[in-house]
N, C-alpha and C positions, 0 to 999 in steps of 0.2 A: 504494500500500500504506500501508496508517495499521497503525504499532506500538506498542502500549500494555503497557508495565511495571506487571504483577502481580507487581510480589519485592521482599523487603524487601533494600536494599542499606546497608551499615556503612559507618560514615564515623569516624576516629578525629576525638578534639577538634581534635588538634595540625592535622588536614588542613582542618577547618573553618574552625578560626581564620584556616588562611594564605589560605584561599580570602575569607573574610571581608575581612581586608586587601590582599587582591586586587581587589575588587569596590571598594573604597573610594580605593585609590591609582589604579587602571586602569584603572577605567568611572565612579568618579564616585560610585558608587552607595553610601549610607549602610544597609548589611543590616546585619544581626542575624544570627548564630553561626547558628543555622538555615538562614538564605540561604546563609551562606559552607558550611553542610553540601552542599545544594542543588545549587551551583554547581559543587562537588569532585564531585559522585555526576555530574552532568549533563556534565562535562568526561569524566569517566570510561567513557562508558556512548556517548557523541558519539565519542571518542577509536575504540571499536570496529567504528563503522560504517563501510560503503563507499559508502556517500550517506545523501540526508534529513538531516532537521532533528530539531534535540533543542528541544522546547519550554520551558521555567523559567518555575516562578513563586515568586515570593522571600515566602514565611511572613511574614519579619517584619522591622521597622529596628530600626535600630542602638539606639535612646534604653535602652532597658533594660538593656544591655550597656554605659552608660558608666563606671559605675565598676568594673567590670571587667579594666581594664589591657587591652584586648583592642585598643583604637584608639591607643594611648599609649605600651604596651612591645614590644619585639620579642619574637617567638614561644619562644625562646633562654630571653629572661628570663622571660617565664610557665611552661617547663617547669623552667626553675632552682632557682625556688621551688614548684616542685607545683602551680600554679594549675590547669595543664592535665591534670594526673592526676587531682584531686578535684572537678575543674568540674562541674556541672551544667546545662548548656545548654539542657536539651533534660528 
């Protein structure tokens, strides 16, 4: 059986972000807030199934996102100051 997702699914910033320093502390992988959306939807959507594979493909790296605060501060401190309420990532 091949399952192909026609829906838009919501990813908040704050779930992006952590998933972005997910991908960068615990695979290695330098994504871009997009990825780390990616990653968060593909965790979540894999998390439902009772077999198969969830396929990812990662949009974008990290370089655009470096002054950011996003590889730098904890998630904590970017909603402290509103980074992640006013972001536009995407």
């Amino acid at each position: 059986d091949l399952s192909l997702l026609d829906r838009k699914i919501f990813v908040s910033n704050r779930d992006a972000v952590v998933w972005t320093k997910r991908l960068i502390e615990e695979e290695g992988i330098f994504a871009g807030v997009s990825s780390g959306a990616v990653a968060a939807i593909s965790h979540r959507v894999g998390s439902d199934l009772e077999s198969g594979n969830v396929v990812t493909v990662f949009p974008d790296g990290g370089w655009k996102y470096l002054s950011s605060g996003v590889y730098t501060r904890t998630v904590e401190e970017l909603e402290a100051d509103g980074t992640l309420e006013r972001a536009s990532f995407w």
